[in-house]
N, C-alpha and C positions, 0 to 999 in steps of 0.2 A: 469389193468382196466377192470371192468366188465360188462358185458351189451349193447347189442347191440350200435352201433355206432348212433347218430342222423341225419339224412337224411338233406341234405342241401334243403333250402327253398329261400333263398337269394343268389345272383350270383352277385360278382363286377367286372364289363368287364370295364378292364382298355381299352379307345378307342383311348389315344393319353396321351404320357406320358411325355408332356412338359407343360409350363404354360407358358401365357403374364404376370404373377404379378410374382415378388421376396416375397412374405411373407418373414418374419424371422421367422416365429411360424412354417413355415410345415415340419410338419412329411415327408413328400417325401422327399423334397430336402436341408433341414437345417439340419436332424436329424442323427444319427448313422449310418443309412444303406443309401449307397450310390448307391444302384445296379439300378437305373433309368438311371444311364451313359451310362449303357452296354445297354439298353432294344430298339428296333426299337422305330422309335417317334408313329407312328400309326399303327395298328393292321390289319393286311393283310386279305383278304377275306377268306383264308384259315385256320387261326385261329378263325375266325368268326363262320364259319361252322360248324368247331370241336367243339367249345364249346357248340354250340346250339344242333347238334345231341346228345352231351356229356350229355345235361340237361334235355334234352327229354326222354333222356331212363334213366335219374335217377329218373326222374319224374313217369314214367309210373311203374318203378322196386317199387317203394315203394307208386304209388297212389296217388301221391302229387295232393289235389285239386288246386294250386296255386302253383306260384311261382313268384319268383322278380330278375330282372334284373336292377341295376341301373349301369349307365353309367358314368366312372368317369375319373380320369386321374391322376396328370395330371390335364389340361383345358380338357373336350373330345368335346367341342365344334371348337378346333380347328383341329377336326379333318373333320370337314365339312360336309354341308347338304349330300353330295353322300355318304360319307361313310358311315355317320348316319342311311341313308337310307338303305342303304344293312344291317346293323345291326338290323333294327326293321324289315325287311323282312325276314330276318335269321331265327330271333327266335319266328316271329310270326306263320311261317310256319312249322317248326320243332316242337311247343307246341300245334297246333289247334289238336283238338281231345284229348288229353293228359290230357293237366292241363291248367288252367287260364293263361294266360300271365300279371305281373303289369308292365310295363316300366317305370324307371324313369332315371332322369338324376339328379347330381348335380353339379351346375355350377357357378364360379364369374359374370358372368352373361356381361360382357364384348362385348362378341360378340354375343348378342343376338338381334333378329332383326325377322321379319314375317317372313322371310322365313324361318328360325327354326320354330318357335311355327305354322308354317301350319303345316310342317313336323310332328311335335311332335303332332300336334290336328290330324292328319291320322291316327297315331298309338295310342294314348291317351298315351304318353309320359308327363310322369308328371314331375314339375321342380322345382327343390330347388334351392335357390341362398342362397349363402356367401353372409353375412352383419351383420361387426360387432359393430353399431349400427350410431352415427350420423355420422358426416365428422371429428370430432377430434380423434371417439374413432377409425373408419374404418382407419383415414391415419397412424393409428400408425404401423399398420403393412403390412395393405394391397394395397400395394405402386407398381407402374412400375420399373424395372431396374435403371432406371433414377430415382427416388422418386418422380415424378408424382403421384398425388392423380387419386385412381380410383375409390371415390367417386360417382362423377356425373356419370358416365356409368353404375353404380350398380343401381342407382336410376331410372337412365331412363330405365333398365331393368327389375326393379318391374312395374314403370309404366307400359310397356308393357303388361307385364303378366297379370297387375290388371283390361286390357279391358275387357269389357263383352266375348267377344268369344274367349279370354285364360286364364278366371280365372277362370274356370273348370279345369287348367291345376295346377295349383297354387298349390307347395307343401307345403311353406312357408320357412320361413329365419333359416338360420344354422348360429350363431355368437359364437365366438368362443370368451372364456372372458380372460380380461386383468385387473387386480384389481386398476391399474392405471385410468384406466377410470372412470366415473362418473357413476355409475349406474343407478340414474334414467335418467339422458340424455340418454342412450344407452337402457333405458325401452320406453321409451316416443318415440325417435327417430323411434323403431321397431313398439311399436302398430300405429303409427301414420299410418301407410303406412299397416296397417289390413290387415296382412297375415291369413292365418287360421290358421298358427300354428306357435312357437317361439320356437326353441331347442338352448337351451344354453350348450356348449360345454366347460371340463377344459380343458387347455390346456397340450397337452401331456408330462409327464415327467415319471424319473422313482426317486428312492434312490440315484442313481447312479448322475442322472441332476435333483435335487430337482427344484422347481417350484420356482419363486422368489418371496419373499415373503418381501416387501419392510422398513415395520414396525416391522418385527420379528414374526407376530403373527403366532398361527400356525392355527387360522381358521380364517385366511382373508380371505379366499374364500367364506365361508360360509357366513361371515357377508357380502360380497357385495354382493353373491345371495339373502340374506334373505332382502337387504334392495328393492331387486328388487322384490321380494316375497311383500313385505308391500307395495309397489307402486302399483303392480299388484290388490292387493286386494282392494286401493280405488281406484284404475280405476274398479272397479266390474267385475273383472278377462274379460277385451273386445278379449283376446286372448287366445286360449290354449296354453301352457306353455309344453312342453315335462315331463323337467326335474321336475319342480312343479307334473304334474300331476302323477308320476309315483309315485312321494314318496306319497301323499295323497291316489292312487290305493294299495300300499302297507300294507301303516298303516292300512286301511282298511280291508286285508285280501284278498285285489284283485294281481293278476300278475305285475310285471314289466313293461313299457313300453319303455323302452331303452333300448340299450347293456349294456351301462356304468354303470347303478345299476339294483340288483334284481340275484338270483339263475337261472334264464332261462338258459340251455344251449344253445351254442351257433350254430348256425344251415346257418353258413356266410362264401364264398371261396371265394377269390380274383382270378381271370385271367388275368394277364400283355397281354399289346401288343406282344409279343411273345409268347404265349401261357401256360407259369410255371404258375402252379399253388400252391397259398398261402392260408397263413391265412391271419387274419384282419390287413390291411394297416396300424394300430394303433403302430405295434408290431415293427417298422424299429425305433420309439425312444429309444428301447431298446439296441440293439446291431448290430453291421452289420451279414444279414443271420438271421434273431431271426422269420420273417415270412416262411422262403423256406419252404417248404417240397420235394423236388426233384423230384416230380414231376407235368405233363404236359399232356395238354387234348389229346395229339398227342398218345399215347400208355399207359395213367391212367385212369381207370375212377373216378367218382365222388366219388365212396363207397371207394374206396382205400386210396382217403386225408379222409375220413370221420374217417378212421382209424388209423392215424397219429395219434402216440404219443400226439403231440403240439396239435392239433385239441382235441384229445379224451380230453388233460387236461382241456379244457374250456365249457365239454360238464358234468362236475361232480356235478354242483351245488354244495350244501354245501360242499361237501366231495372236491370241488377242493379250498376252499379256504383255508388259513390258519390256525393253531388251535387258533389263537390271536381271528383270526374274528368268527370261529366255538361259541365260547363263549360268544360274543359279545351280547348284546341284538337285536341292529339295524339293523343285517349282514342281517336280509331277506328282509330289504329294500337296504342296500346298495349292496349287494351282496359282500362284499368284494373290491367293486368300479373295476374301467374297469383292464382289466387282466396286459395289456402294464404298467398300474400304480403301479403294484404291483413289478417289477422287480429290483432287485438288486444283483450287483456279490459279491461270486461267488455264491449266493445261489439260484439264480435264481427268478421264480415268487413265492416263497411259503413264502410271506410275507402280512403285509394290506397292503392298498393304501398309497404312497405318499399320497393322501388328506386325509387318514384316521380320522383322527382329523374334517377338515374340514365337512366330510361326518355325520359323528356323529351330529355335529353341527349343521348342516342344516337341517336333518331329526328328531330331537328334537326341534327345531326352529317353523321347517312348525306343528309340531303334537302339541305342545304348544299353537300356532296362530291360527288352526282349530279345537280342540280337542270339543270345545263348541258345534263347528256349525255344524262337521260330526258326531257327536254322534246321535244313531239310539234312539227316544224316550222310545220305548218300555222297554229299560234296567230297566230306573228309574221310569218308568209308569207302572202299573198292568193295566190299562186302555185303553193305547196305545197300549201294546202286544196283550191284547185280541183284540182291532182293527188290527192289522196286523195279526191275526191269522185267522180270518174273513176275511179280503180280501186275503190271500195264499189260502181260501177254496175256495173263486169264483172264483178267477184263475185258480186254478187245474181244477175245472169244466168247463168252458170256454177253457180250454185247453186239457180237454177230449173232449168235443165238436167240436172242431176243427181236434180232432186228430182218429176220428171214422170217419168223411166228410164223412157223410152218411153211414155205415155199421153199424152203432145205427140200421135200419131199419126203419119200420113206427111206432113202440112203441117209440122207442128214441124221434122222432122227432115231436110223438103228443103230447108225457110228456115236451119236449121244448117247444112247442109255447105254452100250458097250465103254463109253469113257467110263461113266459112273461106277462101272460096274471093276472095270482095271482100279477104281482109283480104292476100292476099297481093300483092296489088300497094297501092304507098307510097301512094296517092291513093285508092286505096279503104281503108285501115285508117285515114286521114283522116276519110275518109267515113264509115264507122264510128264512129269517135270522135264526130262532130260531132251525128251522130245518140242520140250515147248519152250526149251532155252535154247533152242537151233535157230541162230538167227534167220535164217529161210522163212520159217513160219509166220515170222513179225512181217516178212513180205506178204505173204498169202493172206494171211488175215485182216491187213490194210485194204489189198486188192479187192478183195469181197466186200468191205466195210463202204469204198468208194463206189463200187456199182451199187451197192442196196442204197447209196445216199441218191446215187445220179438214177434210181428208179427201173436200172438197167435189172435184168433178169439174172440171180446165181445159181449156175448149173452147172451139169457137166464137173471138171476137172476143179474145181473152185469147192464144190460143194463136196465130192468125194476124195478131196486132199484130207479131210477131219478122218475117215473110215483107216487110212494110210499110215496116220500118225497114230491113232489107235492099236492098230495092227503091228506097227515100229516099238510103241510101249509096253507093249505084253511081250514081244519078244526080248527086248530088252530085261523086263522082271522073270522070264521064263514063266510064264504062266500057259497055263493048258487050257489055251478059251482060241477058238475059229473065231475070228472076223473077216465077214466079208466086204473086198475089195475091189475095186473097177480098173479093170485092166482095159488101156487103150491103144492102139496100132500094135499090138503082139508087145509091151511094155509094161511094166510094173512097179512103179517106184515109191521106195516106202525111206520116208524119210529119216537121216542120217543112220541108215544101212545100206543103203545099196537100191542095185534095179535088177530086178527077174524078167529075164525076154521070153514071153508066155508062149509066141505066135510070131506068127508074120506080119506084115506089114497089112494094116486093116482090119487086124481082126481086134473084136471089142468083148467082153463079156465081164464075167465076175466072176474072182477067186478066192479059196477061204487060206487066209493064212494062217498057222497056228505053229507054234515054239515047239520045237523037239529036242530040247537038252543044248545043243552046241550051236543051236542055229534053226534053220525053221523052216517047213515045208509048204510051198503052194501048189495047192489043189484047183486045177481050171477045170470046167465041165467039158467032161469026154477025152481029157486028155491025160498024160503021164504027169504025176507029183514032178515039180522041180525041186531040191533040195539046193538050201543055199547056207553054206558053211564059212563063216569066218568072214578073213581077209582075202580067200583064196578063190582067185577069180576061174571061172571056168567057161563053159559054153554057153551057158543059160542065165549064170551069175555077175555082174561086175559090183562088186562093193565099191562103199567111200572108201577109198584109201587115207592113210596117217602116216602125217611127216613126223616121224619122230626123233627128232632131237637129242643125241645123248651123249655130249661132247661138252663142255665147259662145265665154266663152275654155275652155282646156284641156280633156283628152280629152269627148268626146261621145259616148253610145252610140249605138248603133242597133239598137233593140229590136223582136224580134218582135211584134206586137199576135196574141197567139194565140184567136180567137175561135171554132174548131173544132175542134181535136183533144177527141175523148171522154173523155181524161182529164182536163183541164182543171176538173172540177168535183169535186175536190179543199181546196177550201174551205168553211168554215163558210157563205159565202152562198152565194147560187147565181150562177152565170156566166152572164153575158149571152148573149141569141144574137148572131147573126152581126149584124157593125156595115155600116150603110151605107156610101157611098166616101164621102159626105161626114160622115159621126160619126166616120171614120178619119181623116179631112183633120183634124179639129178636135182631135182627142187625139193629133195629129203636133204641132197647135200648140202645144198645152198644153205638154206636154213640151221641146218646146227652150224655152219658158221657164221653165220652172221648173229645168231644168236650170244654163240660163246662170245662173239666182240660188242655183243650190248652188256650180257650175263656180267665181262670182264668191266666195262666202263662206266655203264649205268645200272647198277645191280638194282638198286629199287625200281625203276622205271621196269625194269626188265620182267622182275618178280611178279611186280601187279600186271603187266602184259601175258605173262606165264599163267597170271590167275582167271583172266576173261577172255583170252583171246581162244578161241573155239576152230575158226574156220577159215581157211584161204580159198579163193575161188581165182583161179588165172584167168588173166584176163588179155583176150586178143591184142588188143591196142593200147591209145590212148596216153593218160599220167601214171605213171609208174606205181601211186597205191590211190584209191578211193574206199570212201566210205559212204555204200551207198543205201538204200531205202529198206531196210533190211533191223532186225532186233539187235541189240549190241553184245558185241565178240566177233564179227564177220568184216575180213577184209576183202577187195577185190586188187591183186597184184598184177604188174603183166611182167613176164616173162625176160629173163638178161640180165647183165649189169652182173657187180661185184659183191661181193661179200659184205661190202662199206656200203653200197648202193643201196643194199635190201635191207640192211638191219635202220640202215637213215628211211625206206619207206616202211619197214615195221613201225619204228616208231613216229615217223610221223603219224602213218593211217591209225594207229593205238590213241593216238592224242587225238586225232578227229573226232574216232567212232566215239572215244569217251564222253567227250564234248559233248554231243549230238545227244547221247545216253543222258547226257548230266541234264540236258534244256528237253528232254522228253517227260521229266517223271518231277520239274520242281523251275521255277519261273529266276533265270538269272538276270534277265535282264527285261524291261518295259516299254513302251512305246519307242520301238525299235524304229529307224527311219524319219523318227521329226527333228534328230539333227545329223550334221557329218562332222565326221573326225577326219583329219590329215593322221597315216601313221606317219612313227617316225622315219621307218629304210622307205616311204615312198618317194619318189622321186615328183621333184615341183608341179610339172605337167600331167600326171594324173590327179584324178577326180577325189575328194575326199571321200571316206566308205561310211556306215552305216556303222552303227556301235556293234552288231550281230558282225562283223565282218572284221571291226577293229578287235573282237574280243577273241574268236576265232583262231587270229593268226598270230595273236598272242601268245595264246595258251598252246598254239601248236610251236612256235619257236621257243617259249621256253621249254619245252622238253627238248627238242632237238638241241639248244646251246650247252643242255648240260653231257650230250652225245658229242656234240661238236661245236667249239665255243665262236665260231664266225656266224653264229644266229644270235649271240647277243648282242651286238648292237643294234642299242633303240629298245631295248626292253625295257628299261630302267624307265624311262618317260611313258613309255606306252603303258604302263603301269601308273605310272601318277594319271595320264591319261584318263585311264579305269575309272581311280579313284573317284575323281573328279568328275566324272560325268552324271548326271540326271538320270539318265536309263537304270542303272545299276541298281541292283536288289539289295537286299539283307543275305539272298544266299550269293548275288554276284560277288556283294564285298567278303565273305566266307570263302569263296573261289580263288578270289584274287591275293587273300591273306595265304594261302593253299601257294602258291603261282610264286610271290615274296619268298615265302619259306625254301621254295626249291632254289631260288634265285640265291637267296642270299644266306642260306644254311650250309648247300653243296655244293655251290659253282666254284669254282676256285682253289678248294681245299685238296687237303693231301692225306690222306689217313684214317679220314672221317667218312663212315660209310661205304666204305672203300671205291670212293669217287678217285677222278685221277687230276694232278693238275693241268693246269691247262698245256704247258709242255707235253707231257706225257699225253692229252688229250690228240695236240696235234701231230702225236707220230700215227693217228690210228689214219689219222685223214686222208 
């Protein structure tokens, strides 16, 4: 196994390893491993100590800002207020200075009473109780020696908890399922009693002690969580749900929220009242010994189980589960399900889950029942992205803002309250916008965001690009407001307008810029006003020039030719300089034709390119279009080629930028890179790519096949491809249903849309 071992962050301090209930489901003392006979009933001060200096200096060794202690047994309430005590004084004293201390305990909740939950409110010991759900579904297993219901004492120990001055403490209910029971009684029974949170637990088995399954089915599990899933959602989810939420965070493209599903390694050591130390308590349904590792906090330390065989194999993520689940689509939500469920002899755990079936089931269940309402709009909106891409710009800004807290200096901070002060009139928060949908800015504001993370100093040109775009928005809403601006080497450049040459070469100072009806005047100190009008360039002025397009059918844009703003060279090649009026005149012509021949063959494609695209920047060298580091709407083109050449790099670099747009503001796809795809046009002796890479060149040749149809071959599979793969989201498969549609709604047809067929495609070629 390779690669450092992962640092323990969670500690199970067994504190008393007897129970008052007989469950018949526990893993402790029903299960395989029987070694709780041998173990002291409660944990000696001396093991107490050990473990807490032991956690301390793994803490400190590897910087852990936190860590978690939960308290278990066993009952570990029966291990008593005194002992309890000496344990959260243990390890409160041995982590101050170090790492955060979380305490928690989980308990049947039986002998709980004030004077626990004082104890526990000193230390901010937080409390789970077992309850698995009303009085029919809890007596079935969770019974006294005697078959006494322990019910009513569980109830009166939520009550407790749920007082105002211990439902700060309040971890929420652990119920463990029984497919015998009713499930919405056992949903109903738990929210009724409004924990903050509900963790539904399977019940532990392996191959070896299949799980009973009363009807034969092999996802009965799944149907009585999911019908708890459907109750949950018209009660309008009143609880968090663990198990619920984890697979929706997955689908998503987010983390894990449990052990029991998700690739997380596992980062969890158990400590017995005798001080051995294990792995997770799950593992004794497996076989007797299936948790040991041999050693103990008395002469191991913590990095030593980290390195255990057993431990290392639950720290692999994909690579530790099976090749059945490697393959699987769902394996990054289920993870291959908890590790003790995978076990069977003699082959050990390198198999799926016993609930494997069930798992499936449930996690296509939940992503079927929410796929409507988690989908990010932006996917299937061109209107909603460009709103989400507008509000990532404010954000970023607002989060420079925050993140300079005053080393902006006094420029930063007079170009801010001059923002605030444009944005309250409707035509200057216009202005604003207009300026902050310049994909330029998405550059600058990254650039600034990387130096304050790398510590580097923002100044200069970085910090006074905000005073520029200020100054660009008032002119833009014609407002009567001076802002002043920093003018550098006799230059002035106010974004998406133009540049004013203040000076000469080195000269630096500040200018007030202010809106005079048609255009707008800068005032440098000691020198003549420059006035800058229009489109119309002069001695002092060079505007952004616009290609504007006004020849075919349907929408046309009219795109900045941005050949001067500083960030512009954001691309792998380098940016042209400043274009003559007639290399401008010439890439105005370009453009309405190749436009008119997208306008003509791919009218939709065209339309929404018509609706976002903002800006071309020429570009010296290089690939004919990039889409580089830059807000979305900005292309970078180089220069030649035909009419057919440039509308095929329009639309390619439009399906780039979009792309890039779409995975900037909503998660299409998940642990990118733990496996390879073969496409299908690659050829045998290249390397297979990355799902990021297979998706990519997907979504950019379907748009080109429906411009020119020698890009689809290999669509059709590179799409089941999609489908099929693990990485893919809730909004990737949204994407892809998106990618289908263009495929197979318009490719081919005649009339419809007013696409061309494919003949008719191949005269454009």
């Amino acid at each position: 196994m390779t690669g450092p071992a992962v640092p323990f962050r969670e500690i199970v301090l067994k504190v008393h390893s007897r129970c008052d209930l007989a469950c018949d489901h526990c893993y402790v003392y029903e299960h395989a491993d029987q070694s709780w006979r041998t173990r002291p009933k409660t944990i000696s001060d001396h093991v107490v100590s050990r473990t807490a200096q032991r956690l301390a200096e793994h803490a400190r060794t590897h910087a852990l800002p936190s860590v978690s202690v939960i308290l278990h047994g066993g009952e570990p309430l029966l291990a008593g207020p005194a002992r309890l005590r000496r344990v959260c004084e243990e390890f409160t004293s041995a982590l101050a200075g170090i790492a955060e201390l979380d305490l928690r305990i989980h308990t049947n909740g039986l002998q709980l009473s004030p004077r626990y939950l004082d104890l526990f409110d000193e230390f901010d010991v937080k409390v789970g109780i077992s309850l698995d759900g009303d009085r029919a579904a809890n007596d079935r297993h969770r019974r006294y020696a005697d078959g006494r219901s322990s019910h009513p004492l569980v109830l009166k120990a939520v009550e407790l908890l749920r007082q105002e001055r211990y439902r700060h403490l309040d971890l929420g209910l652990l119920c463990t399922i029984d497919i015998a029971n009713d499930p919405v009684a056992v949903l109903d029974a738990l929210t009724g009693l409004e924990p903050p949170l509900i963790d539904f637990l399977l019940p532990h088995a392996t191959w070896d002690e299949p799980p009973p399954r009363p009807d034969g089915s092999p996802t009965a599990y799944a149907e009585w969580l999911l019908t708890i899933f459907d109750r949950w959602q018209e009660q309008g989810r009143p609880v968090p749900v663990r198990l619920f939420s984890s697979v929706l965070s997955t689908l998503s493209g987010g983390p894990s929220l449990t052990e029991s599903l998700g690739l997380a390694p596992t980062d969890l050591v158990v400590v017995e009242t005798d001080g051995q130390l294990e792995q997770v308590d799950s593992l004794k349904s497996a076989y007797e010994g299936a948790a040991a590792t041999g050693f103990d906090v008395f002469t191991h330390s913590f990095d030593e189980v980290a390195a255990h065989p057993g431990v290392r194999a639950r720290q692999l993520g994909l690579a530790g589960v099976s090749e059945i689940c490697r393959r699987c689509p769902v394996v990054r939500s289920c993870g291959g399900g908890l590790y003790t469920h995978r076990y069977r002899s003699p082959d050990g755990f390198d198999n799926p889950s016993v609930y494997c079936a069930d798992l499936e089931a449930l996690i296509r269940g939940i992503e079927d029942r929410t796929a409507a309402a988690t989908e990010a709009p932006a996917v299937r909106d061109p209107y909603e992205l460009l709103a989400a891409q507008q509000d990532l710009t404010r954000t970023l800004l607002v989060h420079l803002h925050e993140s300079l807290d005053g080393s902006g200096g006094e420029a930063w901070e007079t170009a801010w309250a001059l923002a605030a002060e444009v944005e309250t009139d409707p035509a200057g928060q216009a202005g604003i916008d207009l300026v902050l949908a310049h994909p330029y800015t998405r550059t600058w504001l990254l650039d600034a965001l990387e130096a304050v993370r790398a510590g580097r100093p923002v100044e200069g040109p970085p910090v006074e690009r905000l005073a520029a775009s200020v100054a660009a928005a008032a002119v833009h809403a014609r407002l009567d407001l001076a802002v002043p601006v920093v003018h550098r080497d006799g230059r002035l450049f106010l974004p998406t307008l133009g540049e004013v040459r203040t000076g000469g070469a080195g000269e630096t100072g500040t200018a007030l810029v202010r809106a005079d009806g048609e255009g707008f005047t800068v005032h440098t100190e000691g020198g003549a006003p420059h006035i800058a009008r229009g489109a119309g360039e002069s001695l002092h002025w060079s505007p952004v020039r616009r290609l504007g397009a006004t020849a075919g059918p349907g929408p046309v844009p009219t795109l900045v030719l941005d050949d001067l703003d500083p960030y512009r060279t954001c691309f792998d090649a380098p940016a042209a300089e400043r274009l003559s009026p007639s290399a401008a005149d010439a890439w105005s012509a370009s453009l309405a034709e190749a436009w008119e021949l997208l306008a003509r063959t791919v009218p939709e494609q065209a339309a929404e390119a018509a609706a976002v695209l903002t800006t071309l920047t020429p570009l010296a060298g290089g690939a004919p279009v990039q889409a580089g580091r830059h807000g979305y709407g900005a292309l970078g083109i180089a220069a030649g080629g035909d009419a057919h050449a440039l509308a095929t790099a329009l639309l390619r670099g439009f399906r780039r930028t979009k792309l890039r747009a779409l995975a900037e503001v909503t998660d299409l796809y998940a642990s990118d890179g733990s496996w390879d795809h073969r496409m299908p046009w690659q050829e045998e002796r290249e390397e297979p790519v990355p799902f990021s890479r297979l998706l990519s060149e997907t979504y950019e040749r379907v748009g080109l096949a429906l411009f020119a149809p020698r890009f689809l071959a290999g669509i059709p599979q590179a799409l089941d491809l999609i489908e099929e793969a693990a990485e893919t989201t809730v909004d990737g498969k949204q994407l892809l249903a998106v990618m289908r549609k263009e495929i197979n709604g318009t490719h081919g047809t005649s009339g419809r849309n007013g696409c061309k067929t494919d003949t008719e495609r191949a005269a454009v070629r």
